[in-house]
C-alpha positions in Angstrom: 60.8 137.0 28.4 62.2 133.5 29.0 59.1 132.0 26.7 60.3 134.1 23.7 63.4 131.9 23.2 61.5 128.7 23.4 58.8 130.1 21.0 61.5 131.8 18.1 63.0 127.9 18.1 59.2 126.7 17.5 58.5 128.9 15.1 62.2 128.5 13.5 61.5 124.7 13.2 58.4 124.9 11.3 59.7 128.0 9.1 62.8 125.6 7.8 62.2 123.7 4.4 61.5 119.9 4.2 65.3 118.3 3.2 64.7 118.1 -0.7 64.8 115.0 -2.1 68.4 113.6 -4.1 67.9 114.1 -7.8 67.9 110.6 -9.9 70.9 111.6 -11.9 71.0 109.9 -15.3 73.5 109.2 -17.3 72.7 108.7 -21.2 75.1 107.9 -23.3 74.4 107.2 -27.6 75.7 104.5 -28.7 76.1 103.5 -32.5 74.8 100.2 -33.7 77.5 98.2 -33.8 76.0 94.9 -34.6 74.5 96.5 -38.2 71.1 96.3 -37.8 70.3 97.9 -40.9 66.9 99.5 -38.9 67.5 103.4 -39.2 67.5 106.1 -41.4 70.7 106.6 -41.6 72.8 103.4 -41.1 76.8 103.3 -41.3 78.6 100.0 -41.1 80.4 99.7 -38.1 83.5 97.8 -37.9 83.6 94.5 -36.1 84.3 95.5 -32.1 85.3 91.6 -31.6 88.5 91.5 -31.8 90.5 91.6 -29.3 91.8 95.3 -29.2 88.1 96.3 -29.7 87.0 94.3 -26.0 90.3 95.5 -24.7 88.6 99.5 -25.6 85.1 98.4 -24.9 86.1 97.3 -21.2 88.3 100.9 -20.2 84.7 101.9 -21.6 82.7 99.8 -19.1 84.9 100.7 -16.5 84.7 104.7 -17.0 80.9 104.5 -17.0 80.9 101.7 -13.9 82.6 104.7 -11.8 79.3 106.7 -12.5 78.1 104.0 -9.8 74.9 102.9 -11.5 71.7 102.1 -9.8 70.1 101.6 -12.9 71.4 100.0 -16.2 68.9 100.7 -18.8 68.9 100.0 -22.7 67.2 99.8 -26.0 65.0 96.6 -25.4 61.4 95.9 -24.7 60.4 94.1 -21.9 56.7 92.6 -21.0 58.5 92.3 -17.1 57.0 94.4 -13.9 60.0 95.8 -13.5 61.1 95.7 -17.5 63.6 93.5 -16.7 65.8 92.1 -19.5 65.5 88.1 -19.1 68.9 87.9 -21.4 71.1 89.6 -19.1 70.5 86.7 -16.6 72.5 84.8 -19.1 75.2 87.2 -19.7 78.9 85.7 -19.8 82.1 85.8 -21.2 80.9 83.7 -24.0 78.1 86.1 -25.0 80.3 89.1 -25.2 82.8 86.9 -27.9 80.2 86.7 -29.9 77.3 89.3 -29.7 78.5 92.7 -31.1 75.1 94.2 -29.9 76.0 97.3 -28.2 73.5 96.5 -25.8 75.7 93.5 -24.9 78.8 95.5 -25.2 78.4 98.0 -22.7 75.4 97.9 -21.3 75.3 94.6 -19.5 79.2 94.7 -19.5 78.8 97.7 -17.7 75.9 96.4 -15.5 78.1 93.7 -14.5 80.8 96.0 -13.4 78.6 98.3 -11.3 77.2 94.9 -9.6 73.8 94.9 -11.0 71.7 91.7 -11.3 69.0 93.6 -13.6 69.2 95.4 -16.6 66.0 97.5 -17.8 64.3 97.2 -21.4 62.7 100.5 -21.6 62.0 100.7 -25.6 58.7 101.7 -26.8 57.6 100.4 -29.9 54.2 100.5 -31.3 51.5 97.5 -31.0 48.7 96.3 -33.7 46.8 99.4 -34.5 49.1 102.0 -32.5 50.3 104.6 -35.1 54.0 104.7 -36.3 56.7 106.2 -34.3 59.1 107.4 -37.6 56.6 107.5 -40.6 58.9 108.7 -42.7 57.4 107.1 -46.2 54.4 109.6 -45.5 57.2 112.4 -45.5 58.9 111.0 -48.5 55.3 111.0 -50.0 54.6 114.3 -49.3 57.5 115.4 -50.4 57.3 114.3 -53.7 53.7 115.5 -53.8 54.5 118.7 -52.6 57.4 119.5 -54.9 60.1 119.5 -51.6 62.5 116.4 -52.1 65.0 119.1 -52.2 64.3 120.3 -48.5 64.7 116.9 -47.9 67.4 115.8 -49.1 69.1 118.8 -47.6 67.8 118.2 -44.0 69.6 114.7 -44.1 72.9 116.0 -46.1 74.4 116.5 -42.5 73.5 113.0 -41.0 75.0 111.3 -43.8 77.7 113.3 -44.5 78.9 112.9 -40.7 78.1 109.2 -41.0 80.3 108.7 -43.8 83.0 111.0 -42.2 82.2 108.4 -38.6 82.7 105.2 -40.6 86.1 106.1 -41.5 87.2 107.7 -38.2 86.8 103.9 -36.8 90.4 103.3 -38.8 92.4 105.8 -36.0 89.6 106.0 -33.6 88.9 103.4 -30.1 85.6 103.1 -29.3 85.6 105.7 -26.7 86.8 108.5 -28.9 84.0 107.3 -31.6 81.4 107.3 -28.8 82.6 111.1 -28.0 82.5 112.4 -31.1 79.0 111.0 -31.3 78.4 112.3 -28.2 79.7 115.8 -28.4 77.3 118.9 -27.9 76.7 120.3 -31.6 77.4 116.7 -33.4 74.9 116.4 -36.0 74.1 112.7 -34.5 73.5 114.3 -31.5 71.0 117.1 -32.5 67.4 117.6 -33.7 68.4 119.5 -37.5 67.0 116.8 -39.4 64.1 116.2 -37.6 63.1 120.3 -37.3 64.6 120.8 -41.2 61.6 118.3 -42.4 59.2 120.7 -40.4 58.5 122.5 -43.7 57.2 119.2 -45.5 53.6 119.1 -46.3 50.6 121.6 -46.9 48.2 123.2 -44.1 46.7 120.2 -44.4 49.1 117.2 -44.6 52.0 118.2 -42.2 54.1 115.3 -42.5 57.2 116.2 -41.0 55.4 117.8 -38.2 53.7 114.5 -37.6 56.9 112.7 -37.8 58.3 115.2 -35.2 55.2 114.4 -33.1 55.7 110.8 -33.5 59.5 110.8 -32.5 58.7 113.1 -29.6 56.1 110.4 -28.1 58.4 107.6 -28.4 61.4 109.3 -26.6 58.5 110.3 -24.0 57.2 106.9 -23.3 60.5 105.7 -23.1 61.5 108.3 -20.3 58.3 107.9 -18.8 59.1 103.9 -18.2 62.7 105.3 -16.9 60.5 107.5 -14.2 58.1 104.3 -13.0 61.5 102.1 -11.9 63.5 105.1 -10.0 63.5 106.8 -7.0 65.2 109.7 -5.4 68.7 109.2 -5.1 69.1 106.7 -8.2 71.6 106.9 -10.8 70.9 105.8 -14.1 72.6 104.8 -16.8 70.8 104.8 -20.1 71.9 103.1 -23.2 70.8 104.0 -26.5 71.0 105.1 -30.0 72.4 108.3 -30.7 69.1 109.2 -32.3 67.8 109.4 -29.2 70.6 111.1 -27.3 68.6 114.7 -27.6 65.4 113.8 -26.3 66.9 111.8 -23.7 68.7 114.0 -22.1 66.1 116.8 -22.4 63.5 115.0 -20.4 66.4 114.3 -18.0 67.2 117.7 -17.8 63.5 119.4 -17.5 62.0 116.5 -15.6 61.2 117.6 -11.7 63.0 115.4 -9.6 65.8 114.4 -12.4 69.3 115.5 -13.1 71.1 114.8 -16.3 75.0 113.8 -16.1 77.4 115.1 -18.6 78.7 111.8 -20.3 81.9 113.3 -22.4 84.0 113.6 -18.6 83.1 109.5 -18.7 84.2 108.8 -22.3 87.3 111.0 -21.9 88.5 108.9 -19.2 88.2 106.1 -21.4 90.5 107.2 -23.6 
């Protein structure tokens, strides 16, 4: 009788889980160009966030997403480092923020500076000499026209530039946080995948254009997460700047990935406001 006691705990011990790991919780919030790149799609000319009430918005920004108490700031660059670490934020300074309107600059190492960071990540993925295209949207357009379906096409960006048009104008009553919100926002057609799935239909049996484009954009987003995985560990917290095209994917591999939690942003831009 007294060995049953001793022998329940034993078998107790080994019959409890291992502790699971801490999730890496990221963070990923879409930003809108506000530089003016001119490289997408879709591309709405953002007013100048410069001037002094801009930086004064741009920093309540910084701080919100600072609070999230980053591990990891990582943004829309490349980076040929072993760790993919940007070699510009080493020279990030007052100066640089009064006159780059890169929203990379802007809140990411803004932000990174904040949270006490001395690296921020470039985790882009673009393709090299003889890698295929990532958005091969002239073979849609192509197809399209070949294929008698400009219409579908037209109609699967209506929504993206309609809400771009309806965004450039919101900038005249909106700060930056509420613009990055409203980009933000579950539903927002910047924030979905309607324009990607509505080109589905593109092409024959054959030539499946917008499925290959949908391919294509799904690898990118992929290899970027996948360079987000290789730099974190249990416990991290990540925050992830990038273009709101990417938003969806983002977040999804966030969500779905083992190990990975994804972190409602719009509680972090509200208190921005």
């Amino acid at each position: 009788m007294p060995m049953k006691l001793p022998l329940l705990a034993l078998a107790l011990l080994f019959a409890t889980p291992a502790l699971a790991a801490p999730p890496v919780e990221v963070l990923v919030l879409g930003a809108y160009h506000f530089g003016n790149p001119g490289l997408d799609l879709n591309n709405m000319k953002a007013d100048s966030v410069l001037t002094p009430q801009r930086q004064r918005e741009l920093q309540r920004v910084a701080a919100a997403l600072a609070a999230f108490k980053p591990t990891h700031v990582m943004v829309e660059m490349q980076s040929d480092a072993p760790d993919l670490a940007v070699a510009e934020y080493a020279r990030f300074d007052d100066a640089m923020l009064a006159k780059d309107a890169n929203e990379i600059v802007q809140i990411g190492y803004r932000t990174a500076r904040l949270a006490g960071l001395r690296t921020v990540n470039g985790i882009d993925e673009q393709p090299k000499a003889g890698e295929p295209d990532y958005f091969p949207f002239d073979k849609v357009q192509a197809a399209a026209a070949k294929f008698g379906q400009t219409a579908v096409l037209d109609a699967s960006n209506a929504p993206i530039a309609a809400s771009m048009k309806s965004f450039e104008a919101a900038q005249k009553t909106s700060s930056v946080a509420q613009l990055l919100a409203r980009m933000n926002a579950p539903g927002a057609a910047l924030n979905g995948m309607d324009s990607y799935y509505g080109i589905l239909a593109i092409g024959d049996h054959d030539d499946q254009a917008g499925a290959d484009l949908n391919a294509a954009w799904y690898l990118r987003n992929a290899k970027i997460f996948g360079k987000l995985v290789s730099l974190t560990k249990p416990g991290d917290r990540v925050l992830v700047v990038y273009g709101g095209g990417h938003g969806f994917w983002l977040r999804h591999f966030a969500s779905l990935t083992p190990g990975y939690r994804s972190v409602d942003v719009m509680p972090y831009l509200k208190r921005a406001q």
